[in-house]
ROVEX-764551 format. One record per atom (N, C-alpha, C, O, CB): y, z, x. Coordinates in steps of 0.05 Angstrom, whole numbers, padded with zeros to 5 digits, always signed. Glycine has a CB too. Layout:
N
YZX
...
***
This chain:
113
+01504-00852+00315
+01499-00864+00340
+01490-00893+00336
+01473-00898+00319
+01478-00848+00357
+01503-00914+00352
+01494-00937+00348
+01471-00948+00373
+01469-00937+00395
+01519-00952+00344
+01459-00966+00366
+01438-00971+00385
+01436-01001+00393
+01447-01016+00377
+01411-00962+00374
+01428-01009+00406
+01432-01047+00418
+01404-01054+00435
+01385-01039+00437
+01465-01052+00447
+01406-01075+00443
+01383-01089+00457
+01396-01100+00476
+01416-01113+00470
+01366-01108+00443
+01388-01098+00504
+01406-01119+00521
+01379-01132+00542
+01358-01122+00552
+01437-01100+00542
+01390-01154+00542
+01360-01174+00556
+01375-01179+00580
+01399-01174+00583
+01348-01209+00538
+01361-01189+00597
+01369-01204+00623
+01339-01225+00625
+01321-01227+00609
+01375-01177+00655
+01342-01235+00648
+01325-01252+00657
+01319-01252+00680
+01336-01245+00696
+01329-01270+00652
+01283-01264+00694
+01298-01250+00729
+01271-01273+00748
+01254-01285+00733
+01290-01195+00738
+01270-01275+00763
+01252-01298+00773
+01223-01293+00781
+01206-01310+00783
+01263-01309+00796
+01221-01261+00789
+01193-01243+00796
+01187-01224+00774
+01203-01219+00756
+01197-01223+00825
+01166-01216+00777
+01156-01192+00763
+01167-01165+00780
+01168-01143+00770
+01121-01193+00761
+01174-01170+00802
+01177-01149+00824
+01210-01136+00820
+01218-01114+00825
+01171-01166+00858
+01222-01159+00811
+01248-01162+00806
+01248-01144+00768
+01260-01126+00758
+01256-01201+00810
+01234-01156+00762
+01231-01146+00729
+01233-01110+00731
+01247-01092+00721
+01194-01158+00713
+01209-01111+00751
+01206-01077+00752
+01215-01071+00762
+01205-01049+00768
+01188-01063+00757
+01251-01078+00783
+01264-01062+00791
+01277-01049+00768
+01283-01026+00763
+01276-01071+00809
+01283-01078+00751
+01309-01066+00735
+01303-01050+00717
+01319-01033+00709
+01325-01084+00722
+01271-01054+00705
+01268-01031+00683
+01263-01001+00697
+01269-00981+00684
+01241-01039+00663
+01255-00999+00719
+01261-00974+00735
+01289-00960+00732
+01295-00939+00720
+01258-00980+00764
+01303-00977+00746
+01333-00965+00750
+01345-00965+00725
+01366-00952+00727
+01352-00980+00770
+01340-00976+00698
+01349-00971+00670
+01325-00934+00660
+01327-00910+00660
+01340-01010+00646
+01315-00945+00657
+01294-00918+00655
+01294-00898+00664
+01290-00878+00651
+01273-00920+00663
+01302-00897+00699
+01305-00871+00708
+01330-00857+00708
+01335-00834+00715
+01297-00870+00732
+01351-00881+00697
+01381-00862+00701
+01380-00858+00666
+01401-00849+00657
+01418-00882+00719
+01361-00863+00647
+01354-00853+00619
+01376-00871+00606
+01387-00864+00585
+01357-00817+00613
+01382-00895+00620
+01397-00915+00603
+01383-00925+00582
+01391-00914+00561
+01404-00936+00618
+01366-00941+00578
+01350-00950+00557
+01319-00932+00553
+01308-00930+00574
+01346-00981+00563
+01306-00922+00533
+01289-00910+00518
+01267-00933+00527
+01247-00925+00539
+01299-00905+00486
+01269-00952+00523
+01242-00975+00524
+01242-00997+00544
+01262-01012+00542
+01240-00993+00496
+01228-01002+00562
+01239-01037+00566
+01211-01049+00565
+01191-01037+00571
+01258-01049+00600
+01211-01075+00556
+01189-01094+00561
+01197-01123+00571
+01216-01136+00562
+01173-01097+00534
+01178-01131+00594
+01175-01160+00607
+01151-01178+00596
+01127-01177+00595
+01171-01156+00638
+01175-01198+00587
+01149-01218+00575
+01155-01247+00599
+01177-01253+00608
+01154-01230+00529
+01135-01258+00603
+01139-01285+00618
+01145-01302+00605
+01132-01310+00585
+01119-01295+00631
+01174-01315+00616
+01178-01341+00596
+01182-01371+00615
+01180-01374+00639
+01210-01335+00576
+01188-01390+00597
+01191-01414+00614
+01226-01413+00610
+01233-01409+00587
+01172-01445+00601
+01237-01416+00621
+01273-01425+00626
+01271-01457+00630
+01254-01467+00645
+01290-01409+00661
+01289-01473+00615
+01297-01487+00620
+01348-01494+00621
+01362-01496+00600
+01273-01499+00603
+01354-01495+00637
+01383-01492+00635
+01399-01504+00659
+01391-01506+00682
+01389-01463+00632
+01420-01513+00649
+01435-01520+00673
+01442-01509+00688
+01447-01487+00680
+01451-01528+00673
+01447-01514+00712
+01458-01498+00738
+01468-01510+00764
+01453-01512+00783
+01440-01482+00748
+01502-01522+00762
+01514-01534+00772
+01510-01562+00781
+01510-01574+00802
+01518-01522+00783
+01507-01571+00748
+01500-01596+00744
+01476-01613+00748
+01473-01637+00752
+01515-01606+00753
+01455-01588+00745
+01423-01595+00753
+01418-01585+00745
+01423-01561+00747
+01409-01595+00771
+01393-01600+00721
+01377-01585+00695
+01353-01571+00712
+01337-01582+00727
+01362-01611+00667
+01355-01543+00707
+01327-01537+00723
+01305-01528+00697
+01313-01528+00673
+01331-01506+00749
+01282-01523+00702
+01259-01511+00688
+01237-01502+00708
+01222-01514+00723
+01247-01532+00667
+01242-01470+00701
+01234-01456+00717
+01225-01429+00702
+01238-01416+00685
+01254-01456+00736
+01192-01419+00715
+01188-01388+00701
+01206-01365+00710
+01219-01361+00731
+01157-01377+00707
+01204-01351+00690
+01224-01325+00699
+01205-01301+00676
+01188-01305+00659
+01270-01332+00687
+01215-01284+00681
+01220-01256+00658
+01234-01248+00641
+01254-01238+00651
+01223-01237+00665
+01234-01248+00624
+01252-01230+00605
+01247-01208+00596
+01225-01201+00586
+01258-01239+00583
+01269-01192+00600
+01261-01162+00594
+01293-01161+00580
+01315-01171+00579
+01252-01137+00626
+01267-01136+00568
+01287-01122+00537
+01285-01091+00541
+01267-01074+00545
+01268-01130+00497
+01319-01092+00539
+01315-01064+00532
+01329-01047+00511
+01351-01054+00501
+01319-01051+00554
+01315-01022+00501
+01329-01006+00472
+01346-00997+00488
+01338-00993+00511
+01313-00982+00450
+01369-00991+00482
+01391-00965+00492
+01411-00962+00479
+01418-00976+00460
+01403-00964+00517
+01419-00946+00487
+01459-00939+00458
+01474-00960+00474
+01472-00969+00497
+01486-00893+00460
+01489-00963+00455
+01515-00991+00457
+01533-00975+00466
+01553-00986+00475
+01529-01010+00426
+01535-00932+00470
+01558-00924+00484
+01546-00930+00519
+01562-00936+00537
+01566-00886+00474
+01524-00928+00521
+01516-00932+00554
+01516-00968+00558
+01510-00975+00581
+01479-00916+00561
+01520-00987+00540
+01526-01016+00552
+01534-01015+00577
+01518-01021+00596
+01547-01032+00538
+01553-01010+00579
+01568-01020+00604
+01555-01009+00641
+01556-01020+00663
+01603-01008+00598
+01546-00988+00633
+01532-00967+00651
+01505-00978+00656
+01497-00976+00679
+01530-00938+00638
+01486-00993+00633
+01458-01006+00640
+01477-01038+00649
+01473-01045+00672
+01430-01007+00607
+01489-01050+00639
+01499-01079+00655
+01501-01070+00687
+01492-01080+00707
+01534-01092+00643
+01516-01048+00683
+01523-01038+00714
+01494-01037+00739
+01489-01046+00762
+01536-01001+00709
+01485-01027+00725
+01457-01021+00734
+01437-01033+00737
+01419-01024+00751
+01448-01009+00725
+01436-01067+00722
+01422-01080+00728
+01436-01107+00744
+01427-01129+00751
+01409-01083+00706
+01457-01096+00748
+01476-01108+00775
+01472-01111+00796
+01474-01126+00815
+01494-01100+00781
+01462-01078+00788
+01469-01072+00825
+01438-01078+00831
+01437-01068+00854
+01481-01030+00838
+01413-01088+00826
+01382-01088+00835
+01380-01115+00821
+01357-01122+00820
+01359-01061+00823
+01396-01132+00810
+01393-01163+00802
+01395-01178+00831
+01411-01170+00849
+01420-01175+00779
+01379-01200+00834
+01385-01219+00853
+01395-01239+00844
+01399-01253+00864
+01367-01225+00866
+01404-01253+00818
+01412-01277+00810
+01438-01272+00819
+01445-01248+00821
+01408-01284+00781
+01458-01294+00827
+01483-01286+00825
+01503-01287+00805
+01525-01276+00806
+01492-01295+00840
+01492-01302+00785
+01502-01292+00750
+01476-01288+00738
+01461-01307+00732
+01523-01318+00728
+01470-01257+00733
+01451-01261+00716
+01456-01263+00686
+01479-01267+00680
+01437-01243+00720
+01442-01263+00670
+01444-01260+00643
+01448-01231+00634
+01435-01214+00645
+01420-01271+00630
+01459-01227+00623
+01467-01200+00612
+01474-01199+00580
+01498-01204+00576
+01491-01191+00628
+01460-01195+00558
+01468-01190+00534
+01464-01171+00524
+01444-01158+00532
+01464-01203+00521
+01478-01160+00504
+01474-01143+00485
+01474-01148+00458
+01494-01158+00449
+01489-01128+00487
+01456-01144+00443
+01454-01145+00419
+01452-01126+00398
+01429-01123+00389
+01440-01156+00418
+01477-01108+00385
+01475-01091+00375
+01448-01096+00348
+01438-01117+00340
+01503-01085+00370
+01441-01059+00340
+01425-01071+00325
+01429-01055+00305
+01428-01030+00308
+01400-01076+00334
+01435-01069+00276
+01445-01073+00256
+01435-01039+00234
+01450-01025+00220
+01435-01107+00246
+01404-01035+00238
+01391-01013+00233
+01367-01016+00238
+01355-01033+00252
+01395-01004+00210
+01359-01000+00227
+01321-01000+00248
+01314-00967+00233
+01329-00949+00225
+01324-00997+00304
+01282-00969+00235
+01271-00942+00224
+01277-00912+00243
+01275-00909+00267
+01236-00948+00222
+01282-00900+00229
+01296-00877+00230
+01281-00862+00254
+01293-00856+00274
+01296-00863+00201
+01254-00856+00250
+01245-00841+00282
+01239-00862+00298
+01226-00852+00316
+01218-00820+00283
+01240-00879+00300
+01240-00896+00329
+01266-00900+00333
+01264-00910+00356
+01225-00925+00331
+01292-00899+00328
+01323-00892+00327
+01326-00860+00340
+01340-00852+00359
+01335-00895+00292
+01308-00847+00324
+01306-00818+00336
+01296-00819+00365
+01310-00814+00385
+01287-00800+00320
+01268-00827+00365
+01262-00828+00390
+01282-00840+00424
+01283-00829+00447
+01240-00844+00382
+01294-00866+00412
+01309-00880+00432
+01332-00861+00436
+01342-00861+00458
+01316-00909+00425
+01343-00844+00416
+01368-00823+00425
+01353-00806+00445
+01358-00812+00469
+01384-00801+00397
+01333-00785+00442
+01322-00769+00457
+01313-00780+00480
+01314-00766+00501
+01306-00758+00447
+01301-00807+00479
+01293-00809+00506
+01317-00822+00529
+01313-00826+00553
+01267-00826+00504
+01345-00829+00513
+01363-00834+00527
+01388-00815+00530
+01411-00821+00530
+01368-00855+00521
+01375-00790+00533
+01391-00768+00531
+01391-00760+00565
+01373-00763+00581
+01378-00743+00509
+01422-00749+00570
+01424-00747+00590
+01446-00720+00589
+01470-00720+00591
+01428-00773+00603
+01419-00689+00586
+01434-00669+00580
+01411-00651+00607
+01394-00633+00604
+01437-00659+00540
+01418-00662+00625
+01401-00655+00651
+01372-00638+00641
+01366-00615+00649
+01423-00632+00674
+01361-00649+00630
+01324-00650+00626
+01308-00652+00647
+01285-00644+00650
+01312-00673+00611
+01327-00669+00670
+01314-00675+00692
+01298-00701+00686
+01294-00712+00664
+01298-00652+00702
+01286-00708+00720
+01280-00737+00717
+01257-00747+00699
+01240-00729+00700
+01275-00746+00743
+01249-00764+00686
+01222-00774+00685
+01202-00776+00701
+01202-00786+00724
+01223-00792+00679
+01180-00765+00688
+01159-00758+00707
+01136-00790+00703
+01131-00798+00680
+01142-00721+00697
+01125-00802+00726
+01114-00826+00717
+01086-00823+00706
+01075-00802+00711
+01115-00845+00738
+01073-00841+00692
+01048-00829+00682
+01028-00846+00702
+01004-00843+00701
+01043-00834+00647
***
């Protein structure tokens, strides 16, 4: 099984915690974390610099397209950022862990703590 990282970026914290919700609860990605960053980038020919979020998340590179999907549909940017970054290897039970917790063999939902 292969495993990836895919980031986005987003302008609220409110916004942050939609998307790691809706990755999390449909058991797309195993992890996500929001760190606050500063953005600086163009955007139709106007340098902006502006705070945002970045959030990361673990998940399998077979569900890519299904977490892009998903942080589509609860993104407000109208291009957001979307990457994936496969990841090359990594220690063996936290690899374990991110398969199990992105298993989707009807376990039913996550319960919140």
């Amino acid at each position: 099984m292969d495993f990836c990282i895919v980031v986005t970026t987003t302008d609220t914290d409110e916004s942050a915690r939609r998307i790691a919700h809706a990755a999390l609860d449909a058991r797309l990605a195993a992890c996500v974390q929001l760190f606050p960053i500063r953005s600086l980038y163009s955007w139709r020919g106007e340098l902006r610099d502006e705070a945002e979020i970045f959030v990361q998340m673990k998940a399998r590179v077979e569900d890519y397209d299904l977490l892009a999907e998903a942080i589509r549909a609860v993104h407000g940017y109208e291009v957001p950022e979307i990457l994936r970054i496969d990841v090359a290897d990594g220690d063996k039970a936290y690899l374990d862990w991110v398969a199990l917790a992105t298993a989707r063999d009807g376990s039913g939902p996550l319960r919140r703590a």
